[in-house]
Each structure stands twice: as C-alpha cells, then as structure tokens.
C-alpha positions as CSV (number, residue, x, y, z in Angstrom):
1,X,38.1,-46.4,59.9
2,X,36.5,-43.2,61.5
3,X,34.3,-41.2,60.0
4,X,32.4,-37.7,62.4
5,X,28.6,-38.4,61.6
6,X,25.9,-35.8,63.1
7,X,23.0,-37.3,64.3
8,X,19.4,-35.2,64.8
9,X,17.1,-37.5,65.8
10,X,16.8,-37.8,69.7
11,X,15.0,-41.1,69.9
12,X,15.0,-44.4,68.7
13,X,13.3,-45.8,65.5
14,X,10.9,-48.6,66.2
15,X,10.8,-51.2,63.5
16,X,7.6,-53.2,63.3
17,X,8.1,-56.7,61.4
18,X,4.2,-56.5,60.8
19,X,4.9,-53.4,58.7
20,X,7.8,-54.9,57.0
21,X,7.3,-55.6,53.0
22,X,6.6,-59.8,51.8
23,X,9.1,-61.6,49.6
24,X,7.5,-63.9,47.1
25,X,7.0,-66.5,49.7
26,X,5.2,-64.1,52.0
27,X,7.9,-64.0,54.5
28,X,9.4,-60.3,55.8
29,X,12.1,-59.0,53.7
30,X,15.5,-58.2,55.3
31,X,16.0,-54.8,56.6
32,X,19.9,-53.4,56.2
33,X,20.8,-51.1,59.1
34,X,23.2,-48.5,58.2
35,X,26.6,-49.1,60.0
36,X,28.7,-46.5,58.8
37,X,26.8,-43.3,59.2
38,X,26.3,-41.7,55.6
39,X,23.7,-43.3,54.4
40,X,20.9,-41.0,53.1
41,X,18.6,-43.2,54.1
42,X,20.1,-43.2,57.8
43,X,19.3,-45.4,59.9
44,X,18.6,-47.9,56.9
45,X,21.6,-48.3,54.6
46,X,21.1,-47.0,51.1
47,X,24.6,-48.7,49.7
48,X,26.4,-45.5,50.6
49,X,28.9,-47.6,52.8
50,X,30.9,-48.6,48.9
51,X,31.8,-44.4,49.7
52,X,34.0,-46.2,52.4
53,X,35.8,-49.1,51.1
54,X,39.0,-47.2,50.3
55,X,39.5,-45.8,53.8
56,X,42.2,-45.5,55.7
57,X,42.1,-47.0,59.2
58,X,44.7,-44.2,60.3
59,X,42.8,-41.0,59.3
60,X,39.3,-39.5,60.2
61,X,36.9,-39.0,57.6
62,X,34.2,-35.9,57.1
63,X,31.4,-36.9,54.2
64,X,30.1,-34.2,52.8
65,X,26.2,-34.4,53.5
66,X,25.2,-33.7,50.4
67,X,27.4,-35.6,48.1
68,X,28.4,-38.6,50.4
69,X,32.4,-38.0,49.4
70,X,34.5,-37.2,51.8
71,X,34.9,-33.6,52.1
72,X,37.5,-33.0,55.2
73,X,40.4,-36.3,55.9
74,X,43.3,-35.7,58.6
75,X,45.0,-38.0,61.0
76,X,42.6,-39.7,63.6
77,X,44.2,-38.5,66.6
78,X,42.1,-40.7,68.6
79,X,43.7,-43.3,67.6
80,X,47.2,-42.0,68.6
C-alpha cells in the first residue's frame, strides 16, 4: 500500500536504551518505530498506522499532514 511521505530530517535519530523509560520490573520499555510514514510522532509510531488499514494495495495515498486522512488517492503507477 503506497503512501508519498516527506521527510525533513537529514540525519539519523540515535536511540539510547539508557534513556529509555522502566517497566515495573525495571526493564526498558518497548520503543514502536513508525513504519508507515504518518505518524505525528514520526519516527516513533503514535497509532496513526489504524489511518491505513483500509488501503488499497493498487492506489497511492497522500495523508494530509495535518489531519492524518488521506487527502489526494489515484492509481499507483509504480506498480503498473
């Protein structure tokens, strides 16, 4: 399912397990990394990826930054 996502940053994000938060048994908590590109959170997912479950894997998806809902759909012509 494609979906255009603009990226900004120009680096990497460095995560550092000593900084990471402690369950209740004082082990590191899981960290979700976003896979499909509209989180708000970006790089972390935020959930935003449920936008997505009813995508077509023929067309190619524009989410509107601002309200995470698709706001541009045509046919993925990659794909062709």
């Amino acid at each position: 399912m494609p979906r255009l996502v603009r990226f900004s940053q120009t680096g990497p994000l460095k995560i550092d397990p000593s900084t990471l938060p402690l369950d209740e048994q004082g082990k590191p908590k899981p960290i979700f990394i976003c896979a499909c590109g509209i989180s708000e959170k970006f790089p972390f997912c935020d959930g935003s990826h449920k936008a997505c479950r009813q995508e077509d894997p023929a067309t190619l998806y524009r989410y509107d930054p601002a309200t995470r809902q698709p706001s541009e759909i045509g046919p993925d012509e990659s794909s062709a």
